[in-house]
N, C-alpha and C positions, 0 to 999 in steps of 0.2 A: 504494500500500500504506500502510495507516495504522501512522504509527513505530509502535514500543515505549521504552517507561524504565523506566529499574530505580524500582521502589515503594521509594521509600526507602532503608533499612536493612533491610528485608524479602530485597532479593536478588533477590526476583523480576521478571521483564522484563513489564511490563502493555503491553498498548497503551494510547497515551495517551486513549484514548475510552473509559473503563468503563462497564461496561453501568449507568442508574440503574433498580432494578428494580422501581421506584415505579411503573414503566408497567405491570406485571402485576400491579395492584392488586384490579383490577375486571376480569378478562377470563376467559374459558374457559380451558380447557387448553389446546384443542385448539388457539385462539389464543396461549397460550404457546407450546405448543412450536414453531407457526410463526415467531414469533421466533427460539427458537435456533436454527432455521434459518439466520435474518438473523446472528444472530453468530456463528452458525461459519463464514459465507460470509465475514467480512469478517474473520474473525482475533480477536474479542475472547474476551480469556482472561480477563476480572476484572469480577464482578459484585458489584454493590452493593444491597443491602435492607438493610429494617428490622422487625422484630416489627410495627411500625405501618404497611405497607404492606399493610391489606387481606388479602388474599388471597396476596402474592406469596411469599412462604416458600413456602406449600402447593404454589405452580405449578412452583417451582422443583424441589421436593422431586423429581418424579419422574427428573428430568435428572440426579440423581446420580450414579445406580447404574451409569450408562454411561459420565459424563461429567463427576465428581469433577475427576478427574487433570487436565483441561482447563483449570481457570479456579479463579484466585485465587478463594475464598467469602468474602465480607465481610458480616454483618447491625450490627444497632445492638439498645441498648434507652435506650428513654425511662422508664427506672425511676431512682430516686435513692435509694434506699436498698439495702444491702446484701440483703436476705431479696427484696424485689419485681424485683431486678436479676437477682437469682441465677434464681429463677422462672420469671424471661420468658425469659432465654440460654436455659435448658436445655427451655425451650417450643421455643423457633428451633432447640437441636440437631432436635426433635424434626420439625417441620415442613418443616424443610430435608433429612429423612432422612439424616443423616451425623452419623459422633463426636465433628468438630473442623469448626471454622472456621479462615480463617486471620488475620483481625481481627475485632474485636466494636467499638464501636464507642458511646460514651456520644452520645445522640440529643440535637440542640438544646442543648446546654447553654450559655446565655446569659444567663439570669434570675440576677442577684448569688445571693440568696438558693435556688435549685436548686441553685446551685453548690456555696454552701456545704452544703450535704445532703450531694449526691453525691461532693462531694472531700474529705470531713471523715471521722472516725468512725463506722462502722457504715453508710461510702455505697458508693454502686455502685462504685465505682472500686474498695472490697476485695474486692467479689463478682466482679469481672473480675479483675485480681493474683490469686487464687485460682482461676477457670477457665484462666488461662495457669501457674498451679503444677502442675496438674491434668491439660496439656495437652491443655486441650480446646478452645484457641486458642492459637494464637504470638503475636496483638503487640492492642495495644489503641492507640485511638484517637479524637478526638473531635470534634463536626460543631456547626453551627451556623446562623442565618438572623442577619438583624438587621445593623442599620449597626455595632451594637456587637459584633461576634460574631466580629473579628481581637485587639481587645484583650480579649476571653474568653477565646479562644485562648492568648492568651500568656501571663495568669494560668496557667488550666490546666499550659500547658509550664514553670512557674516551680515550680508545684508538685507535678508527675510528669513523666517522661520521655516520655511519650507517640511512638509511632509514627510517626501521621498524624493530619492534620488534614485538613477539610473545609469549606468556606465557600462564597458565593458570589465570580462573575468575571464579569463583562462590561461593554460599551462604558461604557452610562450609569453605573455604580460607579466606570469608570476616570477619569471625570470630576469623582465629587467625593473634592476635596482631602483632605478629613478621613479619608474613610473608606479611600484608597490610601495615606494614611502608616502608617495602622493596619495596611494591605495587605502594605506593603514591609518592614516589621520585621518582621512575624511571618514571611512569607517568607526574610530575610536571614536569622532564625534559623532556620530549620528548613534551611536549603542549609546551614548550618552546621553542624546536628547530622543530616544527612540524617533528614529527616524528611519524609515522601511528603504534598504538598500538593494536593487534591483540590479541583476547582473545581464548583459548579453555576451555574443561572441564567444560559446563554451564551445560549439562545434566548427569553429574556422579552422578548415588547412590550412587555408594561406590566399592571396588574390587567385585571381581566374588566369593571369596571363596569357599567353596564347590558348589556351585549352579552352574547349568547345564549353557554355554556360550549359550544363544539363539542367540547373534545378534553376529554381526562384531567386534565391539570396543573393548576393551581389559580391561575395565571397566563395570562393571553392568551401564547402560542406564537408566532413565525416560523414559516411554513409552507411558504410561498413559495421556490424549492431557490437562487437565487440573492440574497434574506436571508438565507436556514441559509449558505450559503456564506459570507459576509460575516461573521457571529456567530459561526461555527466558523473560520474564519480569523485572526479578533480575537483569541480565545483560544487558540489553539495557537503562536499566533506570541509566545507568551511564552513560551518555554526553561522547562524545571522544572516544570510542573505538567500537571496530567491534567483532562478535559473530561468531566464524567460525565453520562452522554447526556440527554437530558429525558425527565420522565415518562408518553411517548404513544407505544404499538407504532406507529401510523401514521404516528409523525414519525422514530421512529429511525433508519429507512433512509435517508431523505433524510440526517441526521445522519454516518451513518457513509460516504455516499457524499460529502460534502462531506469529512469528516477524510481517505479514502484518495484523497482528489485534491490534498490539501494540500500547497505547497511552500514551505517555509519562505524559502526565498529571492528567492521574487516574491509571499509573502505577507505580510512583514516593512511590507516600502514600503507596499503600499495597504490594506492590513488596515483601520486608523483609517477615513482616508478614505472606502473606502465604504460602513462600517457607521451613521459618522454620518452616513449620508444615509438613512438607516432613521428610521422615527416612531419613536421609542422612549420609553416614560416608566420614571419609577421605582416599583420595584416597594416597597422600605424606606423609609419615612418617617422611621425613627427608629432 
């Protein structure tokens, strides 16, 4: 059975595999809805989109009316100003068919200067304070890429109380120095201020480079169930944070079948081990 943790300060119990719903980007319905299939089989209550995932609000949309009550709602916007933030949310109420989310979530923000947009006067950040005045969401929160993208983070939490966060997690990250000190502060503080730590990037080989894009994601994938084993081992075997699934319907079952055979107690010791015996390259240069 794949655990559960409390989302933070939210209260609510997520399983620690959230759905990333970046994989119903480009897909039918009728391929959505075979997905929720896959996550109601395996327990996931907490889905994660973005206004910029294509299509997937719209897929998502019809899964409400039955199926709200089930699962934490989470989108984003990649807007930076107040008026084009405000916009896009109440676009994503609209798409997602429902009146409330239960986080929203500033997209990317890593660029110094976006930042300064978005977390200054007249930025996105008062168009969300104002949808959670509103209650048209409970808690706001903010994501990011980039080797820079924990000490983003931290700014950000210096200057709102923010939620959650969102970053990447995996072997080859755990490897450089630079970017795990960055890792473990922003960590230490948010365990401090309960603050729900969101991880992606556990099943990255590496970029696509010349090699033909098979799946969705925008990085080469783990596909293979005993690599996704090893990648989802790595990650879960850190205490405190959540594994948010990769963005391909055809990988997430392998995904959630490697989380609900997880044990943390004989995953702890060989986790490292034999992940770094995977090719893995990096995917952040900078």
């Amino acid at each position: 059975m794949i655990a559960n943790l409390t989302f933070g300060r939210t209260g609510h119990s997520s399983k620690r595999t959230i759905f990333g719903a970046a994989a119903l980007g480009n897909v039918s319905q009728a391929d959505a809805d075979r997905t929720l299939e896959v996550l109601l089989k395996y327990g996931v209550n907490h889905i994660d989109t973005a206004a910029s995932y294509g299509e997937s609000e719209l897929r998502i949309g019809p899964w409400m009316a039955a199926h709200r009550k089930d699962f934490f709602l989470a989108t984003k916007t990649g807007e930076r100003t107040y008026r084009k933030a405000k916009d896009e949310f109440h676009r994503s109420l609209e798409r997602l068919r429902v009146d409330s989310v239960d986080l929203i979530q500033m997209h990317y923000l890593v660029d110094p200067k976006e930042w300064e947009v978005a977390m200054g006067p007249g930025g996105a950040l008062e168009a969300l304070i104002e949808a959670r005045e509103q209650k048209l969401v409970r808690y706001i929160g903010v994501t990011g890429h980039d080797l820079t993208v924990a000490q983003m983070h931290l700014r950000s939490l210096q200057r709102y109380d923010l939620d959650s966060v969102l970053l990447p997690y995996n072997y080859v990250l755990s490897q450089n120095a630079a970017y795990m000190a960055d890792f473990n502060k922003l960590f230490a503080l948010c365990q401090e201020r309960n603050i729900a730590v969101q991880t992606i990037k556990s099943l990255a080989r590496g970029p696509w480079g010349d090699k033909p894009h098979t799946h969705a994601t925008w990085y080469q994938p783990l596909t293979d169930q005993k690599e996704i084993d090893a990648a989802v081992n790595f990650v879960l075997s850190k205490p405190g944070i959540f594994l948010n699934t990769t963005g391909d319907i055809t990988v997430l079952p392998k995904v959630l079948d490697a989380a609900d055979r997880f044990d943390a107690e004989t995953a702890e010791a060989n986790a490292g081990k034999a992940v770094a015996e995977l090719e893995l390259e990096p995917l952040f240069l900078h």
